[in-house]
N, C-alpha and C positions, 0 to 999 in steps of 0.2 A: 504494500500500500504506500504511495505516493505521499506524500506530506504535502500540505496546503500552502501555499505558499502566502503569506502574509505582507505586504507595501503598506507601512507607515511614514510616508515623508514627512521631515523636519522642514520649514520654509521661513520668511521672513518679507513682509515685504519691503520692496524695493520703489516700488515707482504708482502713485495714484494718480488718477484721471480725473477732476473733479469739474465741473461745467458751473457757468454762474451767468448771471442775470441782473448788471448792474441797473436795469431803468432807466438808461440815456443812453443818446448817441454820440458816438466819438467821432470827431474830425482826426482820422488817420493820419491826414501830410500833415496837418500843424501837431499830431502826438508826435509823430515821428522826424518831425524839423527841431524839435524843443527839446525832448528828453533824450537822456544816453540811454543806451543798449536796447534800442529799438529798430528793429529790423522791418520795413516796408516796402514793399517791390510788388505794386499791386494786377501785374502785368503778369506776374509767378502767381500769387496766392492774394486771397483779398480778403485777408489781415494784417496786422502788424502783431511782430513776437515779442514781448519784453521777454528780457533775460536779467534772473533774479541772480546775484550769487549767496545771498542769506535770508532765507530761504533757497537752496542750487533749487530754481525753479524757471519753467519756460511759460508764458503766458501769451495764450494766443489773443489778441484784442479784434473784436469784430465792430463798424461801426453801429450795428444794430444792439450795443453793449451788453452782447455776447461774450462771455471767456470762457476758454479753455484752460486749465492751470495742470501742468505735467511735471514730473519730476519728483514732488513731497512725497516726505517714505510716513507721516499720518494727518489726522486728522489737523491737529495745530498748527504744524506746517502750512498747511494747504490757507489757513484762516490768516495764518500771519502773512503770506504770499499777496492773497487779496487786500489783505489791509495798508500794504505796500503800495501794493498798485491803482487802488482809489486815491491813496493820498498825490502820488503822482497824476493820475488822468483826470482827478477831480476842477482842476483850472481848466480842464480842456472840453468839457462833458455839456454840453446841451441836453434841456428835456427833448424826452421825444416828442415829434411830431403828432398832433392829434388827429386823427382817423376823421375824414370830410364823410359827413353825411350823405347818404345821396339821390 
């Protein structure tokens, strides 16, 4: 008789994905003429990437104030990430536009 063979991996994470929903729009060229480590080439991809080094985190910025935040290994991280990068896009953020009746 065969013995059952048993897989218990040990793991850790490494990399979280977390999405957010600031409630404004971003003016991308003027985020990305104004702050450091923001990467915009809207011809490639139509966001702009902040790049965290504390938090090591990459945040995708979308004008519709969409982010994506990659890199945090938890939950804190990812909170402190965003609260970085409000404070930065906060002088740049317009309400959004309000939806015409019609």
């Amino acid at each position: 008789m065969t013995k059952k063979l048993t897989i218990d991996p040990s793991f850790k994470i490494e990399n979280i994905v977390a999405s957010a929903n600031l409630g404004v729009e971003l003016d991308l060229y003027t985020i990305a003429k104004n702050i450091r480590n923001i990467e915009y080439e809207p011809e490639q991809f139509p966001g702009a990437i902040l790049k965290l080094k504390d938090p090591k985190a990459s945040l995708l910025l979308f004008k519709n104030g969409k982010v994506i935040c990659t890199g945090c290994k938890n939950e804190r991280e990812v909170k402190y990430a965003l609260e970085r990068a409000i404070k930065l896009l906060t002088p740049h953020a317009k309400p959004l536009p309000v939806p015409k009746k019609g």
